[in-house]
C-alpha positions in Angstrom: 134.1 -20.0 100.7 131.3 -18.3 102.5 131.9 -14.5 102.8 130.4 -12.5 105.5 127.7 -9.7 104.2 129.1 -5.7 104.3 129.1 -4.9 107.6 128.5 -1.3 106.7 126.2 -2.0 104.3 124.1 -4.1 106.4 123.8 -1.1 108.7 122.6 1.4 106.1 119.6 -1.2 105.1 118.3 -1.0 108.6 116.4 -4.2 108.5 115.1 -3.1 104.8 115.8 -5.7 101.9 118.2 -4.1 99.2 117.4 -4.7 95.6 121.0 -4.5 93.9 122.0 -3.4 90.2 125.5 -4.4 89.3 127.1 -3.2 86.1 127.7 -0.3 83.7 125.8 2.9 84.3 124.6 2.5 81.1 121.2 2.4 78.5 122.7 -1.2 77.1 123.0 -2.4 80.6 119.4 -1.4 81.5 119.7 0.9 84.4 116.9 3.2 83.1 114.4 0.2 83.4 116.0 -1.2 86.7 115.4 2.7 88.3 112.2 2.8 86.7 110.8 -0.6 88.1 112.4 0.3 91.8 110.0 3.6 91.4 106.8 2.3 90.7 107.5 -0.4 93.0 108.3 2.1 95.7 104.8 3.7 94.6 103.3 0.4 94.6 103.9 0.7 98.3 106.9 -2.0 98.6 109.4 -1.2 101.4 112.9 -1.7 100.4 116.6 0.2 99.6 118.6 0.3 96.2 122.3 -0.4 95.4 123.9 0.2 92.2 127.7 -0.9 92.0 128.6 0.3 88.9 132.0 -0.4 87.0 133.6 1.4 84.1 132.4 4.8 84.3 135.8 6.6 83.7 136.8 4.5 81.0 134.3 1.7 79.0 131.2 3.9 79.5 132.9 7.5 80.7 130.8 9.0 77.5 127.2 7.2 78.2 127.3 7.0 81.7 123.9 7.6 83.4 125.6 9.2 86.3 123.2 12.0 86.6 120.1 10.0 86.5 121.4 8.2 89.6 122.4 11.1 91.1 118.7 13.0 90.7 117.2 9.8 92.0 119.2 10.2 94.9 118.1 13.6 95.9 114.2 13.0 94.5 112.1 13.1 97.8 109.6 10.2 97.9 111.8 7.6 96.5 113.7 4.2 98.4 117.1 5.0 99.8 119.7 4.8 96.7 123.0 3.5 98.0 125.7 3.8 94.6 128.7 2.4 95.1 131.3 3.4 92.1 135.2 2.1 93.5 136.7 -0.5 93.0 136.4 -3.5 95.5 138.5 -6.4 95.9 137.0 -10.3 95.1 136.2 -10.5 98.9 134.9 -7.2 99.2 132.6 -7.5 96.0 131.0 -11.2 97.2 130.2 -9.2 100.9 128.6 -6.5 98.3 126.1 -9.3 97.2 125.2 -11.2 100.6 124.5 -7.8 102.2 121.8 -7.6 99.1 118.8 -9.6 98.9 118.2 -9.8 95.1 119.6 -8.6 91.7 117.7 -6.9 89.2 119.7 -7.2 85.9 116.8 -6.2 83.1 119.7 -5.4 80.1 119.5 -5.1 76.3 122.5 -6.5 75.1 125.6 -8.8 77.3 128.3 -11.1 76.4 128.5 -13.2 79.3 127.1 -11.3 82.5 129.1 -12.0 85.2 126.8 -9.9 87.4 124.4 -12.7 87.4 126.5 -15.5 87.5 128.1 -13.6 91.0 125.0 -13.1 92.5 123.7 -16.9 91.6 126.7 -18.3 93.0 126.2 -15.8 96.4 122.4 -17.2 96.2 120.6 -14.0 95.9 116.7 -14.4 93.6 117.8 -13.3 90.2 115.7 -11.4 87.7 117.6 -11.0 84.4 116.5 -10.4 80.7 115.2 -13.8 78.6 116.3 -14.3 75.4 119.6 -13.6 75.9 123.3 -14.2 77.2 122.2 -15.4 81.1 119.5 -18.0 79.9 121.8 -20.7 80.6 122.6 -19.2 83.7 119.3 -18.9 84.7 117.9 -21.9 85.9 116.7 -23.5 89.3 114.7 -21.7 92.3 115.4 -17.9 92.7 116.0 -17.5 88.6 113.1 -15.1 87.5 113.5 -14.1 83.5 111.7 -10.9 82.5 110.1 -11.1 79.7 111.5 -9.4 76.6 111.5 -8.6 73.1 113.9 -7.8 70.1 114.3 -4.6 68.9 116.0 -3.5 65.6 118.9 -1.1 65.7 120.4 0.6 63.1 124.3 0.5 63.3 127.0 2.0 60.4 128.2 -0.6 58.2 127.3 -4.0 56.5 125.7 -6.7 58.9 124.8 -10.5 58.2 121.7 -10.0 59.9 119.4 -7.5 61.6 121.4 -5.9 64.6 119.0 -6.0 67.7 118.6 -5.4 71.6 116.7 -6.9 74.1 114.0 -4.5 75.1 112.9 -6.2 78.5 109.6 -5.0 79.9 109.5 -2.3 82.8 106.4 -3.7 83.9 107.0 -7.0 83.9 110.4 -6.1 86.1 108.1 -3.9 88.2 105.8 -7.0 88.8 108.1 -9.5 89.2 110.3 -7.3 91.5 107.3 -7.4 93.5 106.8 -10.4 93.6 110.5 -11.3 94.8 110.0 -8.8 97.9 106.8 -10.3 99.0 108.4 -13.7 98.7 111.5 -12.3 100.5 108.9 -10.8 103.1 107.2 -14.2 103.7 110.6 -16.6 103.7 111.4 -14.0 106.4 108.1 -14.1 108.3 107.1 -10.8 108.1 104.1 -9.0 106.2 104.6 -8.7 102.1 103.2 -5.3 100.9 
């Protein structure tokens, strides 16, 4: 069923495209890389608004939490608007969350399944997500962008079959290739890209 976009949310944008992060606050999730790419982007001279809805910051991630980081973002002069949304929200409420947005940016190091990405597929938002890892088979068809990435060893306590590794996707490469969604967003829309 088709849900009608976030009212409220629609307002703050004020005719801006929002780029949304949706996940853990979290290193493993990639939200350093995802703020990091909406900077430079932002320097790049792209016009646009962020929203991070993250989940499990009291209990899964309470001790890694990147809280702060959003938090100094927020209150850094010279950066896009930073909308965080932290409650919980309802099925209904969460799919509104994702047609108020205009794209996900999901560049992680390490996901079982990523239901972030299959949400925002089915709400048809552009999608740029990690390659090489647990959304490949979800990324496929117009509006799926992977960002390039490589493995990188970890070392974890205890025995291992194999080499335990992360994803290390590449901040420029989301940088670019968020840039290159919001020009195409720009031009589907008719106005000017940056």
């Amino acid at each position: 069923e088709n849900v009608a976009p976030d009212a409220e949310l629609v307002a703050w944008k004020n005719g801006l495209p929002a780029v949304l992060f949706c996940g853990g606050a979290v290193w493993r999730k990639g939200l350093d890389v995802f703020l990091r790419a909406v900077l430079a982007a932002w320097q790049a001279g792209a016009r646009f608004c962020a929203v991070v809805k993250t989940v499990g910051g009291d209990q899964h991630y309470g001790r890694f939490h990147l809280g702060e980081l959003l938090a100094r973002c927020q209150r850094t002069p010279g950066t896009p608007p930073l909308r965080i949304v932290d409650g919980e929200l309802s099925r209904d409420q969460l799919a509104s969350l994702y047609t108020a947005c205009d794209v996900l940016v999901h560049p992680y190091r390490g996901e079982g399944f990523c239901l972030p990405v299959l949400e925002a597929r089915a709400a048809g938002l552009p999608v740029l997500a990690t390659s090489g890892g647990a959304t490949d088979a979800l990324m496929v068809g117009p509006g799926a962008v992977k960002i390039p990435s490589a493995q990188r060893a970890v070392e974890l306590p205890g025995a291992h079959v194999g080499t335990p590794f992360v994803l290390e996707p590449s901040a420029d490469d989301t940088t670019r290739l968020l840039l290159e969604a919001l020009a195409n967003l720009a031009a589907a829309a008719g106005g000017v890209s940056h």
